[in-house]
NUDREN-199740 format. One line per 8 residues: number of its first residue (from 1); their letters; for each residue x, y, z of N, C-alpha, C. Coordinates in steps of 0.1 Angstrom, whole numbers, plus 5000, padded with zeros to 4 digits. Atoms other than C-alpha are relative to their C-alpha. Example, Ala and Ser with C-alpha at 12.3 -4.5 7.8 and 13.67 -1.06 7.14 Angstrom:
BEGIN
1> as> 5009 4988 5000 5123 4955 5078 5009 5012 5000 | 4991 4989 5000 5137 4989 5071 4992 5011 5008
***
This chain:
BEGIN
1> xxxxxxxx> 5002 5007 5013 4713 3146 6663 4998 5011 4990 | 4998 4991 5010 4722 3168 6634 4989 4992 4984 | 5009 4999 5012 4698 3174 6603 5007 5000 4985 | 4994 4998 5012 4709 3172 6569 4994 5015 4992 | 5005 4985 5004 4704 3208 6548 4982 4997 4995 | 5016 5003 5004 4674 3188 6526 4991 4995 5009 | 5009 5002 4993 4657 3176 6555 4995 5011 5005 | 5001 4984 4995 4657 3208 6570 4990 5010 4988
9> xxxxxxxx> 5008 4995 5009 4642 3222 6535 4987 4994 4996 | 5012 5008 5003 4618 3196 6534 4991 5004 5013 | 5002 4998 4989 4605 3202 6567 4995 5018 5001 | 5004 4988 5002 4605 3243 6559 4987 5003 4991 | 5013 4995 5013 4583 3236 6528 4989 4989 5005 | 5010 5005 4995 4564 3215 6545 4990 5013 5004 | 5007 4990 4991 4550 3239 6570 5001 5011 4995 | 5004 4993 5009 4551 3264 6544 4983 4995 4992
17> xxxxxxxx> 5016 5002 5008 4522 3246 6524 4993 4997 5010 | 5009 5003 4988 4506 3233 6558 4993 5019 5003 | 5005 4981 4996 4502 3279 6566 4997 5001 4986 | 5005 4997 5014 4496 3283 6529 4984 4993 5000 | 5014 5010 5001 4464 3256 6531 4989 5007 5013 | 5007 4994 4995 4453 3269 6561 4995 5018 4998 | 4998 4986 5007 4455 3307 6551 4988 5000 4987 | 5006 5001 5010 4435 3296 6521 4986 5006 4998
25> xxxxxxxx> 5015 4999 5000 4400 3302 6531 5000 5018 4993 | 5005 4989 5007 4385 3332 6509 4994 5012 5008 | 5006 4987 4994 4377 3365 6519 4986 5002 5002 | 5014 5005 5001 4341 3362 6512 4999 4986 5012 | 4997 5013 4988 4344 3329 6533 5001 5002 5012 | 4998 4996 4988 4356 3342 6559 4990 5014 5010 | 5006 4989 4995 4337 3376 6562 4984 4994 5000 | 5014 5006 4998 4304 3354 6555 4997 4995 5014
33> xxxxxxxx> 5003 5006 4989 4308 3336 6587 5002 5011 5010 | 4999 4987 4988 4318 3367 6609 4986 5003 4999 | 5010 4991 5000 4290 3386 6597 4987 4989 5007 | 5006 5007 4995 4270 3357 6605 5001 4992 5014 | 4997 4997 4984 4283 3353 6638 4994 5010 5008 | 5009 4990 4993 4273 3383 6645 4990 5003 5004 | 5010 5001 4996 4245 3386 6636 4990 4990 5006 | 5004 5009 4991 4233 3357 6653 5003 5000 5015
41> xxxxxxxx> 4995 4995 4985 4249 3371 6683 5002 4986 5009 | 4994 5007 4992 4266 3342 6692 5007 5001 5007 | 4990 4996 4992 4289 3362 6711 4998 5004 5016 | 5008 4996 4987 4263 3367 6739 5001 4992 5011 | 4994 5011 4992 4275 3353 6774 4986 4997 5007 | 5005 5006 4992 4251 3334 6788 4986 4991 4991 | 5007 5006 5008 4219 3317 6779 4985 5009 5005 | 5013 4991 4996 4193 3348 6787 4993 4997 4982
49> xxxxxxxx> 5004 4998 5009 4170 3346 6758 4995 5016 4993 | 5002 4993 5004 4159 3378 6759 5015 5010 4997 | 4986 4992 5006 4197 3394 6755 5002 4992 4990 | 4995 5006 5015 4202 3370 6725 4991 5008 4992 | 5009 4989 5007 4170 3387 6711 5005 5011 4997 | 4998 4990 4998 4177 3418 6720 5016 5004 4993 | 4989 5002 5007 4211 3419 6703 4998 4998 4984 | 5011 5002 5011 4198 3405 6673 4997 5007 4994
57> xxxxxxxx> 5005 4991 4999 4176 3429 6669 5007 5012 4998 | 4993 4990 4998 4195 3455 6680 5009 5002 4989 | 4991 4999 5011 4220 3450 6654 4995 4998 4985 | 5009 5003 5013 4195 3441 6626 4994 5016 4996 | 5002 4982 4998 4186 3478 6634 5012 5009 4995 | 4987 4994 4996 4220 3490 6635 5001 5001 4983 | 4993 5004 5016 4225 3474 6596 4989 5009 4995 | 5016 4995 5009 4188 3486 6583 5006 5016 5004
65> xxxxxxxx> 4992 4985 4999 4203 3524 6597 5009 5005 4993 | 4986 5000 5012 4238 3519 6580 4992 5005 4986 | 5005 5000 5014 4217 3512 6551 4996 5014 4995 | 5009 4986 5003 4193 3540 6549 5012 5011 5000 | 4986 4987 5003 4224 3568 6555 5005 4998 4990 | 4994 4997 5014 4238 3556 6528 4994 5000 4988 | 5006 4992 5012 4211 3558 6505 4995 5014 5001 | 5006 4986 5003 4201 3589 6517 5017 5007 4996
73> xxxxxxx> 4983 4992 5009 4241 3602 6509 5001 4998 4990 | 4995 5006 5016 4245 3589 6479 4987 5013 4990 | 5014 4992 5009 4205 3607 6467 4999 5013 5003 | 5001 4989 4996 4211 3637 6482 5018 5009 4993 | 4987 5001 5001 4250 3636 6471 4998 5007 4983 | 5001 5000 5017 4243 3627 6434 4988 5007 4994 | 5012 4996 5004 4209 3641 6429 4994 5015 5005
***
């Protein structure tokens, strides 16, 4: 069963705006929920509480570290 050309274009721009809509979500948006994934370390396999903690943690550490280097670069850099 053959298609006619405009159905066929209809059908392309369809699923054009269908990946266009989905696609949509914001940068921000998107990176807010990673980061918050993360750090909630929902990525942890099982249901130990102390490895959900400890993760957590661990990586709450990790950021507060990031942090500090880079104000000490910047104050040692610029100043």
């Amino acid at each position: 069963m053959a298609t006619s050309p405009d159905e066929d274009r209809a059908r392309q721009a369809k699923a054009a705006l269908d990946r266009a809509t989905r696609e949509s979500t914001g940068f921000a948006d998107s990176a807010l929920a990673k980061m918050s994934d993360h750090f909630s370390a929902s990525d942890a396999q099982g249901q130990d509480a102390a490895e959900i903690w400890g993760r957590r943690i661990g990586r709450i550490l990790g950021l507060g570290f990031l942090i500090l280097l880079v104000i000490n670069l910047f104050t040692h850099w610029f100043f």
